[in-house]
C-alpha positions in Angstrom: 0.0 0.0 0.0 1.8 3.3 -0.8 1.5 6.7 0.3 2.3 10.2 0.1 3.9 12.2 2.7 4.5 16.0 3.4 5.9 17.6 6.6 8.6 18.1 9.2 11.2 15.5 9.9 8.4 14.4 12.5 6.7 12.4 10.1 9.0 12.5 7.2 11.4 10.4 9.2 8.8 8.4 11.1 7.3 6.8 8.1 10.8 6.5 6.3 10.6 2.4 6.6 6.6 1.9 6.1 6.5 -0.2 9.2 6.1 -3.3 6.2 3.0 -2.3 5.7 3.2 0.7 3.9 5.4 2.3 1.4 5.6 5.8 1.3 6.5 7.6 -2.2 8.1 10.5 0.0 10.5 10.6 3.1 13.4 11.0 4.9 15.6 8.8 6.6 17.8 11.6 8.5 17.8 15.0 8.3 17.6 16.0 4.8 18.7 13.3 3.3 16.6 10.3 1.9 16.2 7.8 -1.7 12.6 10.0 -2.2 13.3 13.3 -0.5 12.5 16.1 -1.7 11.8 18.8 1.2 10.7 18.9 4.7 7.0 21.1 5.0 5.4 22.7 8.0 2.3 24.5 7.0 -0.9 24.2 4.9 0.4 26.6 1.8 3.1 24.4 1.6 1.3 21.2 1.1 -1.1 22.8 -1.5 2.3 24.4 -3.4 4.0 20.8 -3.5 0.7 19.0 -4.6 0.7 21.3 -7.1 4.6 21.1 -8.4 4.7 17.4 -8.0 1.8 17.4 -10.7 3.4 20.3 -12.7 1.1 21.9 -12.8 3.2 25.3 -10.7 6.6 25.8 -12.2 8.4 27.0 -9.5 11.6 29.8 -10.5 14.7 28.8 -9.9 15.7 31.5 -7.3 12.2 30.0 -5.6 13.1 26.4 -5.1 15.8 26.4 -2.5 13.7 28.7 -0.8 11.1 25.9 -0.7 12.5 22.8 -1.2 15.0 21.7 1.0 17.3 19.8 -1.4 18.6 22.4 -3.7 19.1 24.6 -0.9 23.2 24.4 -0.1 22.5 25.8 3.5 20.5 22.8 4.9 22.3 19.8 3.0 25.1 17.7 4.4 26.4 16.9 0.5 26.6 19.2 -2.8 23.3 19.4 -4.8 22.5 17.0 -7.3 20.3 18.5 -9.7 19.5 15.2 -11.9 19.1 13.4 -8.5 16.6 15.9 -7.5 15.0 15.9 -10.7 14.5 12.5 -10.9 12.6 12.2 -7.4 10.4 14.3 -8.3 9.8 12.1 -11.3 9.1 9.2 -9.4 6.9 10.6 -6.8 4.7 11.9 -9.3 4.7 8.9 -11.2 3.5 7.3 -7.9 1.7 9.8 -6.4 -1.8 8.5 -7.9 -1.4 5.4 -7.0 -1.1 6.1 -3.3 -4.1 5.1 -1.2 -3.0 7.2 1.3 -1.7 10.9 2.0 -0.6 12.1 5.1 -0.1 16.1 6.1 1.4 17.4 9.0 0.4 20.9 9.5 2.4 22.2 12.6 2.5 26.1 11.8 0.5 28.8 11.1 3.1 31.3 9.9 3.0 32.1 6.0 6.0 32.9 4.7 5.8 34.5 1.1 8.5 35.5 -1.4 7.6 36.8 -4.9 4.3 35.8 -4.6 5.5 31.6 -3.9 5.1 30.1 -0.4 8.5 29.4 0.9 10.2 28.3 4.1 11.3 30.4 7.2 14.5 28.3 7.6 15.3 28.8 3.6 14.6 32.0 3.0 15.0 34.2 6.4 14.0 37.9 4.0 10.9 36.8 3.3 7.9 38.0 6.3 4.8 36.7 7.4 1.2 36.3 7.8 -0.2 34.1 10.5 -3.5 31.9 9.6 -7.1 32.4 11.4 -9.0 29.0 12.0 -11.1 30.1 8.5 -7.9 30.6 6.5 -6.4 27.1 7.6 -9.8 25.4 7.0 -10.1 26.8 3.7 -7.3 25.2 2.9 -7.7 21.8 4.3 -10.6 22.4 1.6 -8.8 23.2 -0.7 -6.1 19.7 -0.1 -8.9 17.5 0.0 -9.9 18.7 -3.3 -6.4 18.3 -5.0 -6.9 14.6 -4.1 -10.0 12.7 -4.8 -12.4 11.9 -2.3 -12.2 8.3 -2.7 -8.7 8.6 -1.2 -7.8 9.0 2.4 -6.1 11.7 3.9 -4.5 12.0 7.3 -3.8 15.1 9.0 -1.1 15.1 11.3 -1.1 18.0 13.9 2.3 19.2 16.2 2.8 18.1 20.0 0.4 20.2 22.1 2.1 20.3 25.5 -1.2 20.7 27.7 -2.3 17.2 26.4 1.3 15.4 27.0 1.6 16.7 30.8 -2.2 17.1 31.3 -1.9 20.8 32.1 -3.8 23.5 30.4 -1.5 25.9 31.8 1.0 24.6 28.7 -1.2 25.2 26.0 -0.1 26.8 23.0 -2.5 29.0 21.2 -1.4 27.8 17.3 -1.4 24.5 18.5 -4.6 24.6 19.5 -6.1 26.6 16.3 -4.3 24.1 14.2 -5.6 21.1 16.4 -9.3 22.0 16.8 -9.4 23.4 12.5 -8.3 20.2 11.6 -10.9 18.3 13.9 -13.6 20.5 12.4 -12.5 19.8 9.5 -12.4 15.9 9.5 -16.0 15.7 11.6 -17.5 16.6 8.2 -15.2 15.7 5.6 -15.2 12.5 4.1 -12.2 9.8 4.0 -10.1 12.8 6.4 -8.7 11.6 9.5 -6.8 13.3 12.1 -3.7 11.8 14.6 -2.5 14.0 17.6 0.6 12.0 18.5 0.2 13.7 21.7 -1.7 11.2 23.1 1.1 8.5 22.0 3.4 10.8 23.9 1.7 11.4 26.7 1.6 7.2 27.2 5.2 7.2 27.5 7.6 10.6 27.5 10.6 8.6 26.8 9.3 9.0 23.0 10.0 12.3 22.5 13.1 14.9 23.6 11.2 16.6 25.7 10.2 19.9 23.4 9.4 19.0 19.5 10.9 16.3 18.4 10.6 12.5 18.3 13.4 10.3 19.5 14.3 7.2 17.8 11.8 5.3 19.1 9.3 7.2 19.1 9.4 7.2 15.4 8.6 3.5 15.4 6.3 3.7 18.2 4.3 6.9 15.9 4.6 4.3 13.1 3.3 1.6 14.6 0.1 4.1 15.8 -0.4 5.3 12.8 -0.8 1.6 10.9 -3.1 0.4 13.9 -5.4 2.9 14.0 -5.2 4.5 10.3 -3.6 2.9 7.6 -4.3 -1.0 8.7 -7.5 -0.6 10.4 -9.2 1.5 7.5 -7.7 -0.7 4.7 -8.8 -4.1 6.5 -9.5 -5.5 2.6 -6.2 -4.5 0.8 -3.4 -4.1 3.2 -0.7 -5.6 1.2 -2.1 -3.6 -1.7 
């Protein structure tokens, strides 16, 4: 069964294997570096850009794409860029990306960075301002995702650690993490196919998974896995899970 994935090394890295059961068309296996990698994404603009340039149907400028994808950007990488390597992942993915029963977003921001009129990254381009997203805006968009792909397809929305859930203290809540948390659960209650995982709850089982602020550790990535097949990719494909 194959799927598509966008976001931060969170999930990027976490699905990097398929936990046998899955194989995803886009991922990491360490930072910034993987066999389908293309870019680590953090916001719903993002997603909606990179649907839309795996398809070609954006061309994006060259003094654009290191300021939005991560691997022709010299700043980030650990080795030079390889422009025909790059090329040809994109080539695959979208050759793939069809055929993926799946396709998983993690929205974990609600900062809109913009450059020349292209959504970029923060960490890629540091010129570039930005807008933040209302609940409405970040909806919209979710809209506008589940459009991209059709409805017959399942999509999985994957929202950032929200403190006040992992310690079971409201005084830790973070605002954005809440209006992306509760947009995306509005969203799904009345959207069909359109699931959303809080790995919060995985965390709050057992800290040990996570370092403590924003990232998984090691095993947490298997353990996030491992959620995410039981109780989404496994349990909602019960007829075709080798697929």
């Amino acid at each position: 069964m194959k799927l598509f994935a966008s976001g931060s090394c969170r999930l990027l890295t976490t699905i990097k294997n398929g936990n046998e059961n899955v194989t995803p068309i886009h991922s990491m296996i360490r930072n910034y570096e993987g066999i389908n990698f293309l870019g680590k994404l953090h916001n719903s603009k993002h997603h909606i850009q990179f649907i839309k340039y795996i398809r070609d149907e954006l061309v994006l400028p060259d003094h654009i794409l290191p300021r939005f994808m991560t691997v022709y950007n010299s700043y980030v990488t650990s080795t030079y860029i390889d422009i025909a390597k790059n090329i040809n992942n994109k080539e695959m993915i979208k050759t793939q990306f069809d055929e993926c029963e799946w396709y998983v977003f993690e929205i974990c921001s609600l900062k809109i960075y913009n450059h020349d009129g292209y959504d970029v990254q923060h960490e890629l381009s540091r010129d570039s301002g930005y807008t933040v997203q209302t609940e409405e805006e970040l909806i919209n968009d979710l809209k506008t995702i589940r459009e991209l792909i059709p409805v017959s397809k399942k999509l999985l929305f994957q929202c950032h650690f929200r403190p006040n859930i992992i310690y079971d203290d409201d005084t830790k809540k973070v605002e954005s993490r809440e209006i992306i948390y509760n947009s995306i659960r509005k969203f799904c209650e009345t959207s069909e196919n359109s699931f959303l995982y809080d790995p919060s709850s995985l965390i709050k089982s057992d800290h040990s998974f996570f370092n403590g602020i924003v990232h998984f550790n090691p095993e947490g990535h298997t353990k996030s896995m491992d959620y995410m097949c039981e109780n989404y990719f496994l349990k909602f494909n019960q007829n075709n899970i080798n697929g």
